[in-house]
FIRO-350490 format. One line per 2 residues: their letters; for each residue x, y, z of C-alpha. Coordinates in nm, 2 decimals. Layout:
<atoms>
A) X:Y:Z; ...
</atoms>
This chain:
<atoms>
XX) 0.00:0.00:0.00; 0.29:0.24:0.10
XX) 0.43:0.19:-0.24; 0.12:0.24:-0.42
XX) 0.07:0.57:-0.29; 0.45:0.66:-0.34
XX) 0.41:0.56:-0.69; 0.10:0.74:-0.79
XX) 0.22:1.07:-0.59; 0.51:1.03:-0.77
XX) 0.32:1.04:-1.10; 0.07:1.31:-1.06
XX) 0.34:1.53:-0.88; 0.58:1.45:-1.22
XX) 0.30:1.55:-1.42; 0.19:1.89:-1.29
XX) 0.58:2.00:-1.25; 0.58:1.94:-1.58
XX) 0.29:2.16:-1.71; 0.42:2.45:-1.50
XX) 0.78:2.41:-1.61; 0.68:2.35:-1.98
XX) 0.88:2.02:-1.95; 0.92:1.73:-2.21
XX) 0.60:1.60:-2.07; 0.46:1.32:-2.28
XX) 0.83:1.17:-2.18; 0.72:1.21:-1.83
XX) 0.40:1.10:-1.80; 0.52:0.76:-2.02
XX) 0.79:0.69:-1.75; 0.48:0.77:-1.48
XX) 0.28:0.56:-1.63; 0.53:0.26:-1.71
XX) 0.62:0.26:-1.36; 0.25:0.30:-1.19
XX) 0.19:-0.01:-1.45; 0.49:-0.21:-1.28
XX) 0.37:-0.16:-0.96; 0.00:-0.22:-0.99
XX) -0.11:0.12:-0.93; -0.26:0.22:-1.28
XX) -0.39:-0.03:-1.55; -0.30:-0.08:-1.90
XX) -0.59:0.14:-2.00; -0.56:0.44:-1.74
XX) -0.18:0.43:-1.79; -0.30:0.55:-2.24
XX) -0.53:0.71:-2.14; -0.28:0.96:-1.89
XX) -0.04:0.94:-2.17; -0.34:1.08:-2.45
XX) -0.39:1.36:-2.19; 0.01:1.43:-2.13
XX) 0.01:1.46:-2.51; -0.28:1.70:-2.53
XX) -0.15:1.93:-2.19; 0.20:1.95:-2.39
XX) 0.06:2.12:-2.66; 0.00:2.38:-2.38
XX) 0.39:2.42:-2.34; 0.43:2.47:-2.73
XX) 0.54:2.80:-2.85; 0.32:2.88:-3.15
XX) 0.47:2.93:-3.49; 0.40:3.26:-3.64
XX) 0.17:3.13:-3.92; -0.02:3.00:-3.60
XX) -0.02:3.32:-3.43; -0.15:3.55:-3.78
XX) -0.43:3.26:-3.80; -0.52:3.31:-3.45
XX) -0.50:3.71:-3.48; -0.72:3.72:-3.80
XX) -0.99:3.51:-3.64; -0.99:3.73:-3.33
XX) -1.04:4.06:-3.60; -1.30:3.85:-3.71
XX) -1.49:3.87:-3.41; -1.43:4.21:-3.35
XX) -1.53:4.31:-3.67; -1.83:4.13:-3.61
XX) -1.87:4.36:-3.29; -1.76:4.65:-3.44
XX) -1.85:4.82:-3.81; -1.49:4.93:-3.94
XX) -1.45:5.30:-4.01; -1.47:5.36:-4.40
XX) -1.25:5.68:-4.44; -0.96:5.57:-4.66
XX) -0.74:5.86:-4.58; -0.77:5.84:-4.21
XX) -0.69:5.45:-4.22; -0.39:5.51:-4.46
XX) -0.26:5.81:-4.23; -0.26:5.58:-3.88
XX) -0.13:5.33:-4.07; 0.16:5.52:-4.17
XX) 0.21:5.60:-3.81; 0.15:5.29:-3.70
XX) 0.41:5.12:-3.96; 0.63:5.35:-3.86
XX) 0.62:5.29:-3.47; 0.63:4.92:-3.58
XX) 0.96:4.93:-3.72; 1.11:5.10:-3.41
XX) 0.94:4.83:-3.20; 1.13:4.52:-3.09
XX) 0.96:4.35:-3.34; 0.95:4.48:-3.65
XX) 0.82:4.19:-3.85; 0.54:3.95:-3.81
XX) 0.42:3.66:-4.01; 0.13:3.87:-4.16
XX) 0.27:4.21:-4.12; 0.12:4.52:-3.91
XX) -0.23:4.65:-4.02; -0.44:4.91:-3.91
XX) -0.81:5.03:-3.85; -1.05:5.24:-3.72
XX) -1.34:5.13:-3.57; -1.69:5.36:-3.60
XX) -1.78:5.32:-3.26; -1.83:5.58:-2.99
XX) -1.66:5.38:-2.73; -1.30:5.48:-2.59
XX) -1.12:5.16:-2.69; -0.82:5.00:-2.89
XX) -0.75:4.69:-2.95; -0.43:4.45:-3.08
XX) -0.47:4.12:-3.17; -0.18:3.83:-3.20
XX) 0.01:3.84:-3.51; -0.02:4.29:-3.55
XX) -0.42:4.34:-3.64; -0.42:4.69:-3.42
XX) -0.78:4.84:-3.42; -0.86:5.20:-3.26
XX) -1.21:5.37:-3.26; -1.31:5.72:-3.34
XX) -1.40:5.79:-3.00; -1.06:5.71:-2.93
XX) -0.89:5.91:-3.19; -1.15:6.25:-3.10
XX) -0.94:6.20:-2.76; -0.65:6.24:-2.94
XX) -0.49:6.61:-2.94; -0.21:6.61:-3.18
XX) 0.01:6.31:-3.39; 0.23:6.26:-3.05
XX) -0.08:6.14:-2.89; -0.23:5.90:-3.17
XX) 0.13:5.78:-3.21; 0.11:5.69:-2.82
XX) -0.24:5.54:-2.84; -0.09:5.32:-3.12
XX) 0.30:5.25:-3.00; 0.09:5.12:-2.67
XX) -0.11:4.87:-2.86; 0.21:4.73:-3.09
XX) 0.38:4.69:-2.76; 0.15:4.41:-2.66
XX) 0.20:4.23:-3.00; 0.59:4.26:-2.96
XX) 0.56:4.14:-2.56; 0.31:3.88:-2.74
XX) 0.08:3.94:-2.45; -0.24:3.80:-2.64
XX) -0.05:3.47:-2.71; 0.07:3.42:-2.31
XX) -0.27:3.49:-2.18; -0.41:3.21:-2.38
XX) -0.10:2.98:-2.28; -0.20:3.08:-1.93
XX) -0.54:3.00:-1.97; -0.51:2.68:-2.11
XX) -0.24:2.54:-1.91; -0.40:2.61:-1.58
XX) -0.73:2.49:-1.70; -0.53:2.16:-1.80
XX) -0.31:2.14:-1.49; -0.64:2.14:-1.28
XX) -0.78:1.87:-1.48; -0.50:1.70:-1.42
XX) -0.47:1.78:-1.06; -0.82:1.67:-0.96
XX) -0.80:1.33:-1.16; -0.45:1.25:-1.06
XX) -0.41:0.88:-1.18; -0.78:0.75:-1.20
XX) -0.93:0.69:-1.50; -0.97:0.94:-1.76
XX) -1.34:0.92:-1.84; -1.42:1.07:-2.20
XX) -1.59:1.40:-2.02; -1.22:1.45:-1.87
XX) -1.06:1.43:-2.21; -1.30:1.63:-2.37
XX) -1.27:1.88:-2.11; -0.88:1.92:-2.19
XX) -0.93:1.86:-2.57; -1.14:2.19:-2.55
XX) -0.88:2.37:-2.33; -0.65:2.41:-2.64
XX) -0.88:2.45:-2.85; -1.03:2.76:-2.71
XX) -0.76:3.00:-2.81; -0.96:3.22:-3.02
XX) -1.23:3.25:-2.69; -0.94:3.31:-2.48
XX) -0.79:3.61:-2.63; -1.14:3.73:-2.77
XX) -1.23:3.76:-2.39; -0.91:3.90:-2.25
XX) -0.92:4.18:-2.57; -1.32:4.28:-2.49
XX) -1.42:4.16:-2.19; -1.12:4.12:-1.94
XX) -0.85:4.31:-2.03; -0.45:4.22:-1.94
XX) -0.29:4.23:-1.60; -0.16:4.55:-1.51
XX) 0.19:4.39:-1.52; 0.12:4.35:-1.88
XX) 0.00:4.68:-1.88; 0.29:4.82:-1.75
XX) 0.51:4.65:-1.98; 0.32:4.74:-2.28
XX) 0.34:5.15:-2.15; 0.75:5.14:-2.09
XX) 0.75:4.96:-2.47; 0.57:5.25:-2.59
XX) 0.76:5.52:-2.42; 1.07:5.36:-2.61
XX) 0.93:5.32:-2.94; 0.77:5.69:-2.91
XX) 1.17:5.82:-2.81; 1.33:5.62:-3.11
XX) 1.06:5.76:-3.36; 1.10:6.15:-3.23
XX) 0.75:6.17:-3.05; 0.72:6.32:-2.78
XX) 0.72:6.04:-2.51; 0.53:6.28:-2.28
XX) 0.24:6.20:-2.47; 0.11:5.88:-2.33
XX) 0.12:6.07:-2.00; -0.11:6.34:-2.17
XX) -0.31:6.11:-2.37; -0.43:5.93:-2.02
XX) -0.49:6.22:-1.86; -0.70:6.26:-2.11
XX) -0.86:5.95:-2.12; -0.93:5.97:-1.72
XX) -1.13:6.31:-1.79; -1.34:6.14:-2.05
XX) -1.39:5.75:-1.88; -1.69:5.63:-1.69
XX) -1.60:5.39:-1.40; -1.75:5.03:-1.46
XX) -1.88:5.13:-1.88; -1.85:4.91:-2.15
XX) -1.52:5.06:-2.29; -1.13:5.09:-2.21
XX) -1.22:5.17:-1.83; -1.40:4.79:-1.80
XX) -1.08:4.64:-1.99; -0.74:4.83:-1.84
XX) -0.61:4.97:-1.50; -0.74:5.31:-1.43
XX) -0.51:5.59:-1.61; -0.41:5.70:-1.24
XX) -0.22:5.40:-1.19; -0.09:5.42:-1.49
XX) 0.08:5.75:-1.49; 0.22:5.70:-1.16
XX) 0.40:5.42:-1.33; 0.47:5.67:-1.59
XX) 0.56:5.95:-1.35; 0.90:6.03:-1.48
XX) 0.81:6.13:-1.84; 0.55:6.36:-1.72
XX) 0.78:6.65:-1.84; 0.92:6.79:-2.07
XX) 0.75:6.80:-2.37; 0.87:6.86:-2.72
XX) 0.70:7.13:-2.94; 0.48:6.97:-3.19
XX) 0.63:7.06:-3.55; 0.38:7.26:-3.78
XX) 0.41:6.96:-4.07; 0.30:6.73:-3.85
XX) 0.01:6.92:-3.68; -0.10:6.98:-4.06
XX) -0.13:6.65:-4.21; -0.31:6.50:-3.84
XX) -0.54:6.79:-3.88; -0.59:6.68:-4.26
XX) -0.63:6.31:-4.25; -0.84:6.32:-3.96
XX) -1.08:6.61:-4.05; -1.39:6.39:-4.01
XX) -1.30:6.18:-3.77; -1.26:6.47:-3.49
</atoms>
């Protein structure tokens, strides 16, 4: 008896270190399971039918290839697009693309698999949005917040920093891996009945659902937050904005947000928090050059 229960805490204890640590884990859970076999504590059948669910909780540990990142990106535009009714004003959408392909390039990651793209969204909420693989969409609302070029170029520089951090991507690996270490947790080494294995089946396959819900409904941590804000500061400085401007542009943004609505205040920290993080680039800001204020005062003539 004492070495049954050594064996099969053994096993699950292999298992779940695994999943956290993003281990060789189908190697793992076949030594587990050959061993549990050898002593009596798991059958033939549990012992293949651990080893099916190792194999599905590793794909949890994959890195995904670009192509699979740009596949899951364009199906989460999908959904937003079927949310929100894109903004049809070709010279707006050309000009923050030219900013935003510019901010791109002095990102940490210049390149994707698909490339950067950019759109407005005709919708009166104060949101912006960036899905895996570079689809970055912004709404009018957001852009009427928007003073000056410095400011849009903030709005957008903060929304390619989560593509380069690839914070869409780990809050799906979160998601699924905790969901699967849980399953794995509870069942330890009984039986995997086929409601078990559908239930981690459907863990990676829920990607697009993951980020969809983090994007709209959740929003990232503020660590990821944070991160995505100090990326943008950068990227603003290498480009010649004025890095000031994200300080400015949530100011702004705390003026105009409703505690608990349906926009950016439901889906990021409040702009307080974020420009105390931002506290030393409160200063100091750069006189806008004529040039610029002309041609954001010309591409975005309907939009504001």
């Amino acid at each position: 008896m004492k070495t049954r229960l050594h064996v099969t805490v053994w096993l699950v204890a292999a298992v779940s270190i695994a999943v956290l640590c993003g281990c060789v884990i189908d190697e793992v859970a076949r030594v587990g399971t050959a061993v549990g076999q050898s002593a009596g504590v798991v059958t033939k059948e549990q012992a293949e039918s651990i080893n099916r669910s190792a194999t599905a909780v590793s794909k949890a540990a994959e890195d995904f290839t670009p192509e699979q990142e740009y596949y899951i990106g364009r199906s989460v535009g999908a959904v937003l697009l079927g949310k929100y009714k894109p903004y049809n004003d070709s010279q707006a959408n050309n000009y923050i693309n030219l900013i935003g392909q510019t901010l791109a390039q002095a990102s940490g990651r210049p390149e994707t698999f698909g490339g950067y793209h950019f759109l407005i969204l005709d919708s009166n909420e104060i949101n912006a949005f960036a899905a895996p693989g570079g689809l970055i969409f912004v709404t009018r609302e957001m852009l009427r917040l928007c003073k000056n070029e410095d400011e849009l170029a903030a709005v957008l520089a903060h929304e390619i920093a989560h593509v380069e951090l690839n914070h869409g991507i780990q809050a799906i690996e979160k998601n699924r891996r905790t969901e699967a270490l849980k399953i794995l947790a509870v069942e330890g080494t009984k039986t995997f009945g086929k409601k078990d294995l559908a239930d981690l089946t459907s863990t990676f396959e829920s990607s697009i659902g993951d980020i969809t819900s983090t994007m709209i409904n959740n929003g990232y941590s503020r660590g990821f937050e944070r991160e995505a804000d100090a990326a943008a500061v950068k990227m603003l400085s290498r480009v010649g904005y004025d890095p000031a401007a994200l300080v400015t542009m949530l100011r702004e943004m705390e003026k105009k947000l409703k505690p608990g609505g349906p926009d950016f205040a439901k889906t990021h920290p409040s702009p307080a928090s974020r420009i105390a993080d931002l506290s030393a680039y409160a200063k100091g800001q750069s006189k806008e050059p004529p040039a610029r204020r002309a041609r954001f005062e010309k591409a975005l003539r309907l939009v504001l």
